[in-house]
C-alpha positions as CSV (number, residue, x, y, z in Angstrom):
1,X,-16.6,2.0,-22.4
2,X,-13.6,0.6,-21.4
3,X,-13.0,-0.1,-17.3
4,X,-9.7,1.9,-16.7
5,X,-7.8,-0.1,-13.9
6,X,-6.5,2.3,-10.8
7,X,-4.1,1.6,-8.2
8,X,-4.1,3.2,-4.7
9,X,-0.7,2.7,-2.9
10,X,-1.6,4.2,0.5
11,X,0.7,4.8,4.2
12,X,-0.5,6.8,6.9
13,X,1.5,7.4,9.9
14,X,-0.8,7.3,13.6
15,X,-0.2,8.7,17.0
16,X,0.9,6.5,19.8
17,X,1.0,6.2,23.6
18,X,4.1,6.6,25.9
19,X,5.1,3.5,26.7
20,X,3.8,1.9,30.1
21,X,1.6,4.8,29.5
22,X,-2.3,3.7,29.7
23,X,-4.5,6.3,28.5
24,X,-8.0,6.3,29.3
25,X,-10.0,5.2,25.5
26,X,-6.6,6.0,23.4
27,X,-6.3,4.7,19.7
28,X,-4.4,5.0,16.9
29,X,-5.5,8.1,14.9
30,X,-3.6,9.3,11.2
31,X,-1.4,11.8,11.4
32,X,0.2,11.7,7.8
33,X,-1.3,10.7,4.8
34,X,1.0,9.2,1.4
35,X,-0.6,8.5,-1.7
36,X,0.2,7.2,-4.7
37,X,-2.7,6.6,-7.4
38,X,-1.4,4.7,-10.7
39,X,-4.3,4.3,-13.6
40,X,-3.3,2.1,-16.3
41,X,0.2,1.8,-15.0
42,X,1.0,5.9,-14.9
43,X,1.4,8.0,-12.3
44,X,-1.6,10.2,-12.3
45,X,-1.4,11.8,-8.6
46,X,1.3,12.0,-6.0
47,X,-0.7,13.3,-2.2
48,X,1.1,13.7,1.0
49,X,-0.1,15.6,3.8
50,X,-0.3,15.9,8.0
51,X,-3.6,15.5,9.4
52,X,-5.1,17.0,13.2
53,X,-5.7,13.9,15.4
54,X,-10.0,14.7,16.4
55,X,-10.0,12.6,19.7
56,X,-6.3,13.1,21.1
57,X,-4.8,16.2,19.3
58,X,-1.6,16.3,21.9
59,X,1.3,14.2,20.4
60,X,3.4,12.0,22.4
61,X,6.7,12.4,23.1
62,X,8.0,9.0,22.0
63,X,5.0,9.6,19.0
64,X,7.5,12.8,18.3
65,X,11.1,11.2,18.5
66,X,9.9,7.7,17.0
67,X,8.1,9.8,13.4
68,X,10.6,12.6,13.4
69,X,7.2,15.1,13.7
70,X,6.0,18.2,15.5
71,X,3.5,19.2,16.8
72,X,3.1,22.2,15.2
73,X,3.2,20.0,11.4
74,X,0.3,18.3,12.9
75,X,-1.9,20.9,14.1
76,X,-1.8,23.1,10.3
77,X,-2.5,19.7,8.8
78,X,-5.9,18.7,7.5
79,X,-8.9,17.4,9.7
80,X,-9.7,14.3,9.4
81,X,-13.3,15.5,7.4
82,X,-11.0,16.8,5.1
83,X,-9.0,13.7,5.0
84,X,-11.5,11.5,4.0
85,X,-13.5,13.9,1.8
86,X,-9.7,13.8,-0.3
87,X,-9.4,10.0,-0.1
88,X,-13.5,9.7,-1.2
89,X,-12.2,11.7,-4.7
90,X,-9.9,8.6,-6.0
91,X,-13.6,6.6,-6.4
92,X,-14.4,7.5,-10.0
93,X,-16.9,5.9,-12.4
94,X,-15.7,3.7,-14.7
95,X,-12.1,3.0,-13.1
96,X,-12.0,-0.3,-11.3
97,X,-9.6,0.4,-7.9
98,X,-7.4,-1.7,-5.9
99,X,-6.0,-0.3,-2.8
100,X,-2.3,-1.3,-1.6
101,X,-1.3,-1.2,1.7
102,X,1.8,-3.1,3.1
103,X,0.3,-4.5,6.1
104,X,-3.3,-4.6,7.3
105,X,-3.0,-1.5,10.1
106,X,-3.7,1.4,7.3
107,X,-6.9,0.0,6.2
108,X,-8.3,-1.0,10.0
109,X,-6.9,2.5,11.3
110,X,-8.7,4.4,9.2
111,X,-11.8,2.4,9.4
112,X,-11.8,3.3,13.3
113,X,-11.0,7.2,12.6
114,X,-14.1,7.0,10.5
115,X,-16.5,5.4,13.0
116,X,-14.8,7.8,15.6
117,X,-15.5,10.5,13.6
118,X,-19.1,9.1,12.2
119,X,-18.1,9.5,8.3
120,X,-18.3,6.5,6.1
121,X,-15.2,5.1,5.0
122,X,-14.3,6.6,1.8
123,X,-13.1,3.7,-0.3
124,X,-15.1,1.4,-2.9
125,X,-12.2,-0.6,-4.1
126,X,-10.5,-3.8,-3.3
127,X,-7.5,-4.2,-0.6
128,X,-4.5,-5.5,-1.4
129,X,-2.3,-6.7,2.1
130,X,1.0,-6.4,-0.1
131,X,3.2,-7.9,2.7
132,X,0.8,-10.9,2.8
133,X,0.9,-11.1,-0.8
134,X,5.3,-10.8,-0.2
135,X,5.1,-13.6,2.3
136,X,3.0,-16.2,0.1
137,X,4.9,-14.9,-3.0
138,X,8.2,-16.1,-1.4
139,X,7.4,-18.8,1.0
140,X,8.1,-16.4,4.1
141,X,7.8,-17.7,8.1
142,X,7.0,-13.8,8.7
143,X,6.0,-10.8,7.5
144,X,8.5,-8.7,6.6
145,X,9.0,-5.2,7.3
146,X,8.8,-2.3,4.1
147,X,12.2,-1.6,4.0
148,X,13.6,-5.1,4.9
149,X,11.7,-6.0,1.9
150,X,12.4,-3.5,-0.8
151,X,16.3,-4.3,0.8
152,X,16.2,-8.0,0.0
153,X,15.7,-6.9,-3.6
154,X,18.5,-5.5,-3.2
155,X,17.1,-1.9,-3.7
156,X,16.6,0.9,-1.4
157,X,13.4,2.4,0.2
158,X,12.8,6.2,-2.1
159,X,12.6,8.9,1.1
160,X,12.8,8.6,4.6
161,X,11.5,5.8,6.2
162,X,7.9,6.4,8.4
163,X,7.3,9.5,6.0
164,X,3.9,8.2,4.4
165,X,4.3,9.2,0.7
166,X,8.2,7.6,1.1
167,X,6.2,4.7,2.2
168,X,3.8,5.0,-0.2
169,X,6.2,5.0,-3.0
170,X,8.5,2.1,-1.5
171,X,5.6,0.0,-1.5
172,X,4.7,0.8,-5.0
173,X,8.3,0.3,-6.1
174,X,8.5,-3.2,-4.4
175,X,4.6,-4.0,-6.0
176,X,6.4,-3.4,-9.4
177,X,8.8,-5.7,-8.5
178,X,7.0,-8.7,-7.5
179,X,4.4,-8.3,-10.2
180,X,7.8,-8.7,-12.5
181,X,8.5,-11.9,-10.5
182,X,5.5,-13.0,-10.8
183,X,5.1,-13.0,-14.9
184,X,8.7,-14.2,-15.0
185,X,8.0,-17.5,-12.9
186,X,5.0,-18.3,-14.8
187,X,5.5,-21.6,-16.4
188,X,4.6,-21.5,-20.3
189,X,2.9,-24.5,-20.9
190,X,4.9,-27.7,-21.7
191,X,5.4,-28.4,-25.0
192,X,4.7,-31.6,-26.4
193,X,6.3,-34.5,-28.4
194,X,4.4,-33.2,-31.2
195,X,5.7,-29.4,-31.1
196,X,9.2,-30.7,-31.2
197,X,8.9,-33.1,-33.8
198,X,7.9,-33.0,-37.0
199,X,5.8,-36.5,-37.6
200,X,5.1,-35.6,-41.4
201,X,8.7,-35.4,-42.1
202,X,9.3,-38.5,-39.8
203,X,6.8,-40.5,-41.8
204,X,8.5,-39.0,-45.3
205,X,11.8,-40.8,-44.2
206,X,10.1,-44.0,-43.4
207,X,8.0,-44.1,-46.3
C-alpha cells in the first residue's frame, strides 16, 4: 500500500505574564489552536479552536490587549485533554506526517502542557522549524518573523495576525512558496560537450 504523505501546519497562541510581573511557577500554556492538515498536497481539514489554560486559567491583561482575546472565548474553549486527544487523531496508519511550525515555541509549548498535564504528547511525525528552514533557504542573519516573511514575498498574511488558524494558513502559504523556490533553483545537471555536439556528424564532415 502506498505511504500517503500528510502535512501538519500548526500555531497555537499561549498566555503570558504582566510585564515586571513574576508569577510564582508561571508558563506558557495554549490558548488557541490552528490547524491545517494537507495529504498528498489537498486540503483535507481546516481546525481552529480556544482552549481553557489547566494551571493558570485567569488571562492577563496585556495576554488580553496583546491576542485581541477574552476571557470568556477562553473559558467555552476545549481542555487541554480534549486538545490533545484532537491533535492525537491526525496520527493515521499508513500516512507518513511532517509537522510545520514557524518557529520552535509551538512544538516545546505543547510538550510542557502535556507533562503539566501528564498526557503524552500526541504527535508521531517529524518537525519542520519552517523559519529555520526560511533562514538557511535565503542566507538570513535572523529569523524572521511570519508576517515579515510571507511580506518579503511580496504577499500578505490570509487573516489576522496572532489568530492561530490565520497563522496556520500563512505559514502554509509561505511553505508553498519556498518549496516552489526550492525546485526552481535546483541546478539541472550540466550538460556536456557531447550533448551539444553531435561527434557522428563531425566525423561525417571530416571523413
Amino acid at each position: 500500500m502506498r505511504v500517503k504523505k500528510q502535512y501538519l501546519f500548526i500555531d497555537f497562541e499561549f498566555t503570558m505574564p504582566e510585564r515586571n510581573v513574576r508569577m510564582k511557577d508561571f508558563f506558557a500554556e495554549i490558548i488557541e489552536v490552528g490547524i491545517v492538515a494537507i495529504v498528498d498536497d489537498q486540503v483535507t481539514e481546516q481546525f481552529s479552536s480556544y482552549v481553557t489554560p489547566l494551571k493558570f486559567p485567569r488571562l492577563s491583561e496585556r495576554c488580553k490587549s496583546f491576542l485581541h482575546i477574552t476571557q470568556q472565548q477562553v473559558d467555552r474553549g476545549l481542555t487541554i485533554y480534549e486538545l490533545i486527544k484532537k491533535l492525537a487523531e491526525f496520527n493515521k496508519d499508513n500516512v507518513d506526517t511532517t509537522i510545520v511550525t514557524w518557529g520552535n515555541m509551538d512544538m516545546k509549548v505543547l510538550r510542557q502542557n502535556c507533562l503539566m498535564a501528564g498526557v503524552p504528547f500526541p504527535f508521531k511525525g517529524a518537525e519542520l522549524d519552517l523559519s529555520m528552514e526560511y533562514k538557511r533557504f535565503f542566507g538570513d542573519q535572523n529569523q524572521t518573523g511570519l508576517w515579515k516573511a510571507v511580506q518579503e514575498y511580496g504577499k500578505e498574511g490570509t487573516g489576522k495576525h496572532h489568530r492561530a488558524l490565520d497563522d496556520a494558513l500563512t505559514t502554509y502559504n509561505i511553505f508553498k512558496l519556498v518549496e516552489k523556490d526550492k525546485r526552481y533553483l535546483e541546478k539541472p545537471k550540466p550538460t556536456t560537450i557531447g550533448d551539444r555536439i553531435d561527434f557522428s556528424k563531425l566525423l561525417n564532415e571530416f571523413a
